[in-house]
N, CA, C and O atoms as CSV, one atom per row, in Angstrom:
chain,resi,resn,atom,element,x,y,z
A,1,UNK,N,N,-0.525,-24.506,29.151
A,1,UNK,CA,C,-1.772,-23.877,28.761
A,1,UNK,C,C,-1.684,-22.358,28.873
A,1,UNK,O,O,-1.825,-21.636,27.887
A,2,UNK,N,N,-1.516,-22.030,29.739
A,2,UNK,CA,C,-0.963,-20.212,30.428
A,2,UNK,C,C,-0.185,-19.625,29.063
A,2,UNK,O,O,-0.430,-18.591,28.442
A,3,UNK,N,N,1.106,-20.914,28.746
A,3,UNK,CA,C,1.970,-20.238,27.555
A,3,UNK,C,C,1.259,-19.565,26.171
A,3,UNK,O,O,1.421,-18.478,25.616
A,4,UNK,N,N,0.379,-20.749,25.874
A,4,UNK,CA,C,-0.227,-21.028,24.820
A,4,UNK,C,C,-1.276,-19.540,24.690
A,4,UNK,O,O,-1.277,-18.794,23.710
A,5,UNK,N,N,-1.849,-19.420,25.531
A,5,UNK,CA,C,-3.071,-18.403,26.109
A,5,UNK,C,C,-2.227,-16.797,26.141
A,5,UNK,O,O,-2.818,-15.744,25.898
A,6,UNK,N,N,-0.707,-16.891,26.501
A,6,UNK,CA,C,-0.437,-15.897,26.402
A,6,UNK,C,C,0.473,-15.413,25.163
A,6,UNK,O,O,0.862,-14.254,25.019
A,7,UNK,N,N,0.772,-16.573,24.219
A,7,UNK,CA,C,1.067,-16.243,23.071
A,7,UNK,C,C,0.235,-16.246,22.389
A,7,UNK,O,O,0.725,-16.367,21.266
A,8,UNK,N,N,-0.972,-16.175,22.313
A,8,UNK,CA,C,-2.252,-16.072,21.454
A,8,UNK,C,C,-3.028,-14.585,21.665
A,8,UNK,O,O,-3.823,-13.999,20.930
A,9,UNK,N,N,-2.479,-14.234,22.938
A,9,UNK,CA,C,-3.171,-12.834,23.416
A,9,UNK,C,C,-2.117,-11.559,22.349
A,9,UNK,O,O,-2.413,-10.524,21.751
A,10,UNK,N,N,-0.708,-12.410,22.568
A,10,UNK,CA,C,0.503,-11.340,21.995
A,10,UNK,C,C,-0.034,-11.269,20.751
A,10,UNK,O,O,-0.532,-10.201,20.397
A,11,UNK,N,N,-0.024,-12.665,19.662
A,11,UNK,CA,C,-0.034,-12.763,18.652
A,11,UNK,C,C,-1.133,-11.849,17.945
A,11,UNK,O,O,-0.962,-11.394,16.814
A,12,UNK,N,N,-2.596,-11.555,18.925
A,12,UNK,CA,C,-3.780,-11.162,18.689
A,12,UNK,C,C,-3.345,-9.649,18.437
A,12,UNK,O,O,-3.802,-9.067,17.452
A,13,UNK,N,N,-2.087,-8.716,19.691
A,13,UNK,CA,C,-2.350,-7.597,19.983
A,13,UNK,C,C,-0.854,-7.158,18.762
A,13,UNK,O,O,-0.388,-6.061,18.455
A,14,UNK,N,N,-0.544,-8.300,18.414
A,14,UNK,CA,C,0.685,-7.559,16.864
A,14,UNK,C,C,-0.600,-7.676,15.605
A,14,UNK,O,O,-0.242,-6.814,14.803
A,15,UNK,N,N,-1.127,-7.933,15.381
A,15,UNK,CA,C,-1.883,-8.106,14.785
A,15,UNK,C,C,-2.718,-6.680,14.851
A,15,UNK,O,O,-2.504,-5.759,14.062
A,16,UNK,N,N,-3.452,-6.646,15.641
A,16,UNK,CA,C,-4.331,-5.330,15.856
A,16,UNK,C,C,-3.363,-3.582,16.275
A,16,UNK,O,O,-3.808,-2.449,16.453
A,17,UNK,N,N,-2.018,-4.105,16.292
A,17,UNK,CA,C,-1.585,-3.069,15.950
A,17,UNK,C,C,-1.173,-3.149,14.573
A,17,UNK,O,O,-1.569,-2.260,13.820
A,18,UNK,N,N,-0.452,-4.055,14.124
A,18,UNK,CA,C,0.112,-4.241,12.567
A,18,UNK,C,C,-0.478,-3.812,11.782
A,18,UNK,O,O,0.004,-2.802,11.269
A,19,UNK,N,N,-1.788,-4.295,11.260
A,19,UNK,CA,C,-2.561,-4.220,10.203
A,19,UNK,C,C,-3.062,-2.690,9.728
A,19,UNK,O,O,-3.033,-2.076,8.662
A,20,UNK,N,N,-3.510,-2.418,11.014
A,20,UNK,CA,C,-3.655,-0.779,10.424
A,20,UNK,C,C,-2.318,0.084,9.999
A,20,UNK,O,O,-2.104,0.989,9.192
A,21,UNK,N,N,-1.563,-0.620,10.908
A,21,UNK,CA,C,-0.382,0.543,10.385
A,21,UNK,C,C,-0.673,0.152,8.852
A,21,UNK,O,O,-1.561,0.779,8.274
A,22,UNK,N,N,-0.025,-0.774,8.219
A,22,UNK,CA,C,0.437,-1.442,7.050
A,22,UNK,C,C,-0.949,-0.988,6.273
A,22,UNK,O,O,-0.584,-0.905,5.101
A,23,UNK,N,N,-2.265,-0.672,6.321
A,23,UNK,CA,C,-3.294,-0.414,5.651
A,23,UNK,C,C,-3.058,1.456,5.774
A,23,UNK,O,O,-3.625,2.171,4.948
A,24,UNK,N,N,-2.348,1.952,6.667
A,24,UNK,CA,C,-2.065,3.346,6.736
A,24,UNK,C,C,-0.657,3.712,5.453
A,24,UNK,O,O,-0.413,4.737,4.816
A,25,UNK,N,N,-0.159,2.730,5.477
A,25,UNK,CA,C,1.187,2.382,4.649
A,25,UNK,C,C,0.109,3.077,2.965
A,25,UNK,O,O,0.011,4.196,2.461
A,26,UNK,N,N,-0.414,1.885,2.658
A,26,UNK,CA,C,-1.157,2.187,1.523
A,26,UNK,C,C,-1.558,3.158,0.655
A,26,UNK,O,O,-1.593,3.263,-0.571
A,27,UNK,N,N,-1.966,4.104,1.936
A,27,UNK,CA,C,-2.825,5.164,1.763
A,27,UNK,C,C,-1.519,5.931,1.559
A,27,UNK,O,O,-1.073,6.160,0.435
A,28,UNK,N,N,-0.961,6.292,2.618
A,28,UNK,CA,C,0.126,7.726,1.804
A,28,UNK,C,C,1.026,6.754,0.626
A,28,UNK,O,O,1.197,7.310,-0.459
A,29,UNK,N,N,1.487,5.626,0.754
A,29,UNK,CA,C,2.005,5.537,-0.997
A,29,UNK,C,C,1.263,5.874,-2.008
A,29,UNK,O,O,1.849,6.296,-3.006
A,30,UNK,N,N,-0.057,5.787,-2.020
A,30,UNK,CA,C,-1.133,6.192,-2.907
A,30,UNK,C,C,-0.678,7.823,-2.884
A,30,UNK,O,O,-0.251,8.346,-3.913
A,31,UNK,N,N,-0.765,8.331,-2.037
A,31,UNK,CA,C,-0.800,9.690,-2.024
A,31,UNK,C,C,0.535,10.537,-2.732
A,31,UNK,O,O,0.796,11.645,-3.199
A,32,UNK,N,N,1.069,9.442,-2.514
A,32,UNK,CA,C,2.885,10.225,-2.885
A,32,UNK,C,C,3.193,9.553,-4.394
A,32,UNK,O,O,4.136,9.821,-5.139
A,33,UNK,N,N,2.485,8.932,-4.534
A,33,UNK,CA,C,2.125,8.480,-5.674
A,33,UNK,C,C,1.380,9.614,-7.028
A,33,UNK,O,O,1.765,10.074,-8.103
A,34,UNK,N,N,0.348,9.666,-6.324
A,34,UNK,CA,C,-0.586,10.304,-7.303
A,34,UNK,C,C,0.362,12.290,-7.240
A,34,UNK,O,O,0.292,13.108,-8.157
A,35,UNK,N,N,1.030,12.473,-6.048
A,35,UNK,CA,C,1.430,13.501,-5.922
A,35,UNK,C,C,2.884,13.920,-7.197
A,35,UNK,O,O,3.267,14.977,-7.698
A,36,UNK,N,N,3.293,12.606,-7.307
A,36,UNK,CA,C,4.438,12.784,-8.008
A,36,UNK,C,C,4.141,13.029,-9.665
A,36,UNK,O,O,4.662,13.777,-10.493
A,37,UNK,N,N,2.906,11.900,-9.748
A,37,UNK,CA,C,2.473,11.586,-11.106
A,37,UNK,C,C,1.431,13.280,-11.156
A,37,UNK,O,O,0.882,13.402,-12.251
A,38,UNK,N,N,1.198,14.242,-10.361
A,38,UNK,CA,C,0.267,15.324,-10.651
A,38,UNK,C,C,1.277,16.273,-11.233
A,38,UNK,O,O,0.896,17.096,-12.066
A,39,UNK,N,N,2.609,16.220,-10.838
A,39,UNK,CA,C,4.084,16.966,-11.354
A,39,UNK,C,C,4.415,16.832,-12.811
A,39,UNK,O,O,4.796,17.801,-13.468
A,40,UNK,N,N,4.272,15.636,-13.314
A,40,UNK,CA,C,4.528,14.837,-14.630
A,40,UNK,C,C,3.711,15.860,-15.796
A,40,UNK,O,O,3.009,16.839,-15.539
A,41,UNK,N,N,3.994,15.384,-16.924
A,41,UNK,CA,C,3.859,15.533,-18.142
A,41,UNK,C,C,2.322,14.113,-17.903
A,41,UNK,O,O,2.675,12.984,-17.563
A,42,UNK,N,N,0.899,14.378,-18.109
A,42,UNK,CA,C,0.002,13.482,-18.306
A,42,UNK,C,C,0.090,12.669,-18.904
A,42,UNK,O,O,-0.148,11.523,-18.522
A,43,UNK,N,N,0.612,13.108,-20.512
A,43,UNK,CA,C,0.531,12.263,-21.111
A,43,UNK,C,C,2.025,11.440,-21.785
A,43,UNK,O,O,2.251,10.870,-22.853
A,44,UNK,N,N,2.664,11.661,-20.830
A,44,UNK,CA,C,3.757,10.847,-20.995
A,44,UNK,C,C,3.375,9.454,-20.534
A,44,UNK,O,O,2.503,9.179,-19.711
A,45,UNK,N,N,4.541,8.216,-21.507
A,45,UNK,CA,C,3.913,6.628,-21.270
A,45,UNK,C,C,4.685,6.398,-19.686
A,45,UNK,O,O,4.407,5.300,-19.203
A,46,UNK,N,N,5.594,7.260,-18.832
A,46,UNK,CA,C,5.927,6.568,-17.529
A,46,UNK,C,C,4.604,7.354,-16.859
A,46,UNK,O,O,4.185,6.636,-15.951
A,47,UNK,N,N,3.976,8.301,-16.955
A,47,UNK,CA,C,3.336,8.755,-16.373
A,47,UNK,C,C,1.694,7.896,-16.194
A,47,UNK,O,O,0.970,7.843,-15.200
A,48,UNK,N,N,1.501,7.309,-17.540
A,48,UNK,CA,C,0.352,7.285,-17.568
A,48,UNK,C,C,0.477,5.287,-16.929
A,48,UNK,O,O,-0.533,4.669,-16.593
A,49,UNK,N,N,1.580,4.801,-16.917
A,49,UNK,CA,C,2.274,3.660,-16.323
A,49,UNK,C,C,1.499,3.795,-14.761
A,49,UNK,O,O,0.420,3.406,-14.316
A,50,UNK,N,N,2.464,4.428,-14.298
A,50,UNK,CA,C,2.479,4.569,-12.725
A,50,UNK,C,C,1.214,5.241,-12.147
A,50,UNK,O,O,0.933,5.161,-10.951
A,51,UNK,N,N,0.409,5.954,-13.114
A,51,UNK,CA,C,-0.980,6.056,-12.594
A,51,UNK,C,C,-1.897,4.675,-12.358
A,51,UNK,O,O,-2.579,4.260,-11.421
A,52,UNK,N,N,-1.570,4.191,-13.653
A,52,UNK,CA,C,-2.369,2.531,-13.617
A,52,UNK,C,C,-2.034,1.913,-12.475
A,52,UNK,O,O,-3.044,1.613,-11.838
A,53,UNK,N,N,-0.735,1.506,-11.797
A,53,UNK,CA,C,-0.272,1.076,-10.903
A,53,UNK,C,C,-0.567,1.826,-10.121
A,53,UNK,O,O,0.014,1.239,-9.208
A,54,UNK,N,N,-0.858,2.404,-9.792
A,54,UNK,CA,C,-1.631,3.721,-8.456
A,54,UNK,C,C,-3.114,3.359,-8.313
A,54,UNK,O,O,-3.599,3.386,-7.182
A,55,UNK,N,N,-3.710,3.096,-9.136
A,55,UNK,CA,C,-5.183,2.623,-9.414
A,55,UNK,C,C,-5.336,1.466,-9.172
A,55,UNK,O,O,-6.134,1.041,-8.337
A,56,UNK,N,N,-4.421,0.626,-10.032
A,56,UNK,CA,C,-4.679,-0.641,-8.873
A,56,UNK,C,C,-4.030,-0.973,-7.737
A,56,UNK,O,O,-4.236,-2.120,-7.339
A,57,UNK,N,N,-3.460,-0.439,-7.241
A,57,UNK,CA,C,-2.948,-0.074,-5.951
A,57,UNK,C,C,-4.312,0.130,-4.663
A,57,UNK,O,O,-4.472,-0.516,-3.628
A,58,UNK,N,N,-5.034,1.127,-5.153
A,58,UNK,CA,C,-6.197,1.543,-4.791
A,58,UNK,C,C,-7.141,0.446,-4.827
A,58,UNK,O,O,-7.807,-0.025,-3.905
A,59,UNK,N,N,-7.104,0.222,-5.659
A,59,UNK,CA,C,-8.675,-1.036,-5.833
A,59,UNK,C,C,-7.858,-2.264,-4.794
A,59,UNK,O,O,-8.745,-2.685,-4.052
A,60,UNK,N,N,-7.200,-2.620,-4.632
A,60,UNK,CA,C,-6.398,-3.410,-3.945
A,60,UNK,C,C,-6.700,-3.105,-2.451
A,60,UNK,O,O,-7.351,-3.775,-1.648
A,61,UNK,N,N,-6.073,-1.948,-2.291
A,61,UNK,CA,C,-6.546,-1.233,-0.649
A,61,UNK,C,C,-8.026,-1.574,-0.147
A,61,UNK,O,O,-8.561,-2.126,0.815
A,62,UNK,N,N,-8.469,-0.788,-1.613
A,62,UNK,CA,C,-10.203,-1.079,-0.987
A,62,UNK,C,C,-10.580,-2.433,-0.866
A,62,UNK,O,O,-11.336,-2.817,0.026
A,63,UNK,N,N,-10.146,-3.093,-1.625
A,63,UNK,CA,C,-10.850,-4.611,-1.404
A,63,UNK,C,C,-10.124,-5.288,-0.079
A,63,UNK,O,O,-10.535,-6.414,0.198
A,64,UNK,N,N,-9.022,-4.697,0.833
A,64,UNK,CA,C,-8.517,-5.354,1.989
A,64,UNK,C,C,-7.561,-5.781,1.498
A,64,UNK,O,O,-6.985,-6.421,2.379
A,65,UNK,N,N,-6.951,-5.828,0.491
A,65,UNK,CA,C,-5.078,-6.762,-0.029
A,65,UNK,C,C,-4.374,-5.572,0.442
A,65,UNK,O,O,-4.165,-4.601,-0.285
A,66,UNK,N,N,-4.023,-5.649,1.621
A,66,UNK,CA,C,-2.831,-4.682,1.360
A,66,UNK,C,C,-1.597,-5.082,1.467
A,66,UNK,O,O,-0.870,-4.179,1.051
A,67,UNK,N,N,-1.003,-5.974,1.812
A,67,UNK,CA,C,0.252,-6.178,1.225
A,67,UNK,C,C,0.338,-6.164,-0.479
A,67,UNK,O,O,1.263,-5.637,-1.097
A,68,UNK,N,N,-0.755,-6.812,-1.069
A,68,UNK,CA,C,-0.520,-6.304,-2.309
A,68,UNK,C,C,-0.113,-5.254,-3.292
A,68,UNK,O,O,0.599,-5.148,-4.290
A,69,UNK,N,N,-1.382,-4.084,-2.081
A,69,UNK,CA,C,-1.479,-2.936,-2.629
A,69,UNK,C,C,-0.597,-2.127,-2.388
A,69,UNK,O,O,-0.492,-1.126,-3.097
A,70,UNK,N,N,0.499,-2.421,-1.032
A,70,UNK,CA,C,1.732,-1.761,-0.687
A,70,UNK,C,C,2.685,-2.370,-2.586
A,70,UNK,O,O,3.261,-1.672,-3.420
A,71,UNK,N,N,2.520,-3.321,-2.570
A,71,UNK,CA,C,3.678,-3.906,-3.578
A,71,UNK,C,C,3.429,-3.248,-4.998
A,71,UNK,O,O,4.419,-2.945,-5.663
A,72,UNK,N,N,2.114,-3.003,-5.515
A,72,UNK,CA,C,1.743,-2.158,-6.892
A,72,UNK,C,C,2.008,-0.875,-6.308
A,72,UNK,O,O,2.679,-0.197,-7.086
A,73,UNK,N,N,1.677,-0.143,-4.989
A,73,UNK,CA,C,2.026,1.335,-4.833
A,73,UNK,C,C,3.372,1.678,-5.071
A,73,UNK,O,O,3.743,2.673,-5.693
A,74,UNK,N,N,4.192,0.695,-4.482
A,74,UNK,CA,C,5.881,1.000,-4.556
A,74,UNK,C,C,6.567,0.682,-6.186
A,74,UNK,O,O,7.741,0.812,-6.533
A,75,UNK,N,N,5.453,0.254,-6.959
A,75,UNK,CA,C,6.495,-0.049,-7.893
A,75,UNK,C,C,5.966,1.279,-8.773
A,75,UNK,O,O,6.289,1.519,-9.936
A,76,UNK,N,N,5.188,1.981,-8.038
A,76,UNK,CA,C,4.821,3.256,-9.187
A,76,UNK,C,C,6.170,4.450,-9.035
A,76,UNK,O,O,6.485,5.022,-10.079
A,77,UNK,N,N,6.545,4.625,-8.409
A,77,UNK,CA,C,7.491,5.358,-8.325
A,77,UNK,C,C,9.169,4.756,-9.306
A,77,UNK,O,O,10.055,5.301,-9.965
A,78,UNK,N,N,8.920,3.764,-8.983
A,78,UNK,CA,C,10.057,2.768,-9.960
A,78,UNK,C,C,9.783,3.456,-11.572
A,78,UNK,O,O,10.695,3.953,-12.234
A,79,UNK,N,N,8.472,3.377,-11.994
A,79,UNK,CA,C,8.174,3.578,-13.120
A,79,UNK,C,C,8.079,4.987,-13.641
A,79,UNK,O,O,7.636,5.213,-14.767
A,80,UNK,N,N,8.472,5.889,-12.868
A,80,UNK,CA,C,8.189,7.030,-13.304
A,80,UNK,C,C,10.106,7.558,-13.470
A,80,UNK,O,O,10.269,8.658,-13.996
A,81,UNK,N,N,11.115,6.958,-13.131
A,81,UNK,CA,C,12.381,6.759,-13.596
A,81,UNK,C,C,12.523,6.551,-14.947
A,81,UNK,O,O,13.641,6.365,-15.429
């Protein structure tokens, strides 16, 4: 019982550290994101690509997906290659 109680306390306190990091993750890919795409040519098609994917990246964050929104943030930089 003790075990159980104290792997539930651990499991609780990776958790309440994890999540914010990984929701902090979000936010500067967004940022290094939109920073790279502010360098670009606007109306170029990788540019205007990896903004979309930056946007929903964002709407993602806000709604609480963030592993998602880590996975559309990282592929914006892919797209601007």
């Amino acid at each position: 019982m003790k075990k159980l109680v104290l792997v539930l306390v651990l499991a609780s306190l990776v958790l309440a550290v994890g999540v914010p990091a990984y929701a902090f993750k979000c936010v500067s890919l967004i940022k290094q994101g939109n920073d790279q795409i502010a360098k670009m040519d606007q109306n170029s098609a990788k540019a205007k690509k990896a903004k979309a994917l930056v946007e929903e990246a964002d709407k993602l964050h806000k709604a609480g997906n963030q592993a998602d929104a880590v996975k559309k943030a990282e592929e914006a930089p892919a797209a601007l290659r």
